[in-house]
N, C-alpha and C positions, 0 to 999 in steps of 0.2 A: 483355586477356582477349578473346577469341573467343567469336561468339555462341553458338556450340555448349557452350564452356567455361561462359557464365554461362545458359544453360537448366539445364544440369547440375547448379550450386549451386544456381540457383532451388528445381532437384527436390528436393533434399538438404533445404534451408533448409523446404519445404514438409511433407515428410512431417516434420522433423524437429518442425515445431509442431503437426502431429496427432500426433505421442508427448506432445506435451506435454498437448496437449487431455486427452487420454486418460489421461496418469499424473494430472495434477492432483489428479483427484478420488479415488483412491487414493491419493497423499501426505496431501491434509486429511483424511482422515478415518483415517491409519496413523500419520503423525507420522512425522519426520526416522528413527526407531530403526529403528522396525517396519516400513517399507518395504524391501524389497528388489527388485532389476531382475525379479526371478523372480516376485513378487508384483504385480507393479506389472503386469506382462504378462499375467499371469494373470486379473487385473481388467478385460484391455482387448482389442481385437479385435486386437493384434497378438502375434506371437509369442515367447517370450524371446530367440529367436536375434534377429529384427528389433530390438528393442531394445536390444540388446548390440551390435549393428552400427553404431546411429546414436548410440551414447552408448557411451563405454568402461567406465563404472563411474556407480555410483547418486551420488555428487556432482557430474558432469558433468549428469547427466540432470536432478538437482534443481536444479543452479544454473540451467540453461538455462528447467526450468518456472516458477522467480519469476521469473526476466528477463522470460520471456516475460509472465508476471500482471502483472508490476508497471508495464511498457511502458505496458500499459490502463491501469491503475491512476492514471498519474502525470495522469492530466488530467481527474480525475473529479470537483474544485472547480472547473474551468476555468468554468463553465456560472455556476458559486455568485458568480466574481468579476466575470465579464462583466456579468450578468445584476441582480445588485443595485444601488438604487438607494437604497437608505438603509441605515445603519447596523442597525438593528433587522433588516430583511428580511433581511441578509445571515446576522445570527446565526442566523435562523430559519431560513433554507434550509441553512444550515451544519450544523446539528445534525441536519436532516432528511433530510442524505446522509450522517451518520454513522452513523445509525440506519438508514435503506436498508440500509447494505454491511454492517452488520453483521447484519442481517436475513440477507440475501441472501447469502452468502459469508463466513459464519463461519468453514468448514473452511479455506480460503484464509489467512483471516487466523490461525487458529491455526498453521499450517503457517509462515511467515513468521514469527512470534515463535519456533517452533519452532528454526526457521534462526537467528534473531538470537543465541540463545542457544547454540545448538552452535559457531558462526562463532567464540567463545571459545576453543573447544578442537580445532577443524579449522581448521588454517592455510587449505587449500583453497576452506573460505567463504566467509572474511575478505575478500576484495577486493570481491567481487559482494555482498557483502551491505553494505559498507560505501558500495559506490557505487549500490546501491537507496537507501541510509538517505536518503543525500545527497539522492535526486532528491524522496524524499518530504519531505523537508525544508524544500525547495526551495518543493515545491507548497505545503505548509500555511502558507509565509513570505506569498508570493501572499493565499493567503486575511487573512493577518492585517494586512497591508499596504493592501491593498483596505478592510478596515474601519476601519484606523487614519483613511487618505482621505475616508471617507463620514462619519465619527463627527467629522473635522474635528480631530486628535490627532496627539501624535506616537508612533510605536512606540517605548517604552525598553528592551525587551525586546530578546533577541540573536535570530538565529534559532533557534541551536539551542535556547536556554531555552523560546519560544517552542512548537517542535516536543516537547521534552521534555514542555511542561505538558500540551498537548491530544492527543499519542501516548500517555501516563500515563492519561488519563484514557478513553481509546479502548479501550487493554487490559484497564482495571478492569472495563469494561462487557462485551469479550467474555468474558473469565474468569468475569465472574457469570450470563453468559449460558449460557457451558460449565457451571455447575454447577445450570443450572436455575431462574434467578433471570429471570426474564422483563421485571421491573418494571426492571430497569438500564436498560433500553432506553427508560424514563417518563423518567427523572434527566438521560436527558443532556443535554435542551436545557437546565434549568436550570443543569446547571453549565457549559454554555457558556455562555453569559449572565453568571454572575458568575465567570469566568476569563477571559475574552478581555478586560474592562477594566483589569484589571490588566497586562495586558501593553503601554498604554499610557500615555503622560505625561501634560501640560498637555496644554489645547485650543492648538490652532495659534492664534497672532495675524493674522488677516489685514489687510500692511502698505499694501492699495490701500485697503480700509473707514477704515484708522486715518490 
């Protein structure tokens, strides 16, 4: 590839993530239905023609705007798993970035479950959404691996069980937060606290002490 060749996709790849910028916030707050290329333009400094040129259709344009969130997204315990140094602190800073994001970027996350759920019935989803689930999967393993370590335990849980119980309980909270339930946002540290030891065994034996 030619330096002239990769400025060009640079350019593409650039403007392509200020569509994303820009539809984002018109996706969260329309939902996978009620967005359209035409609507989504309309919301945003560019124009439908520009939009239909860097995107073929409104599943290209949405796959490409989670990829794009979710890129951010995958390393936003990174700081929770680095940074704790006791089993306690970690649960506490854990549940205090669940509450941030969900603060902060509810339309995002509804928008995301919005996809999870259509990805059922649009084959075209299916692969990008399955290979987001994964990465967030991934990260919440980190975080439970990380306390399993500090708490001195083994993980018995799988990953996926793991990502199941504290993604379940991530959605309870913005669903109740969607219908105006504010106080979901009080609940979660406690039932991080009494979930996350379940997802562990015995205490590890350490065989240099014994």
């Amino acid at each position: 590839m030619t330096a002239l060749t990769t400025r060009a996709a640079d350019k593409v790849d650039a403007r392509r993530n200020q569509l994303a910028e820009s539809a984002l916030k018109t996706l969260g707050e329309l939902g996978y239905a009620r967005a359209s290329l035409r609507e989504i333009a309309t919301n945003s400094e560019f124009s439908h023609g520009v939009v239909h040129y860097y995107f073929r259709d409104k599943i290209e344009l949405i796959v490409y705007c989670v990829r794009y969130y979710k890129a951010r997204c995958v390393t936003r315990y990174d700081a929770v798993v680095s940074e704790s140094t006791t089993a306690d602190g970690l649960l506490d800073a854990f549940a205090a970035k669940l509450v941030e994001t969900l603060h902060e970027e509810a339309p995002m996350h509804r928008l995301w479950y919005d996809l999870r759920a259509q990805s059922m019935f649009e084959e075209q989803l299916r692969e990008a959404v399955t290979m987001i689930d994964r990465t967030l999967e991934e990260m919440i393993w980190r975080v439970v691996t990380r306390y399993a370590e500090l708490a001195g335990r083994e993980v018995v849980a799988t990953s996926d069980t793991a990502y199941g119980v504290l993604d379940g309980v991530f959605q309870q909270a913005l669903l109740a937060l969607a219908g105006g339930e504010a106080a979901a946002l009080d609940r979660i540290t406690g039932q991080v606290r009494a979930l996350m030891p379940l997802l562990l065994g015995a205490r590890v034996v350490d065989s240099a002490a014994s």
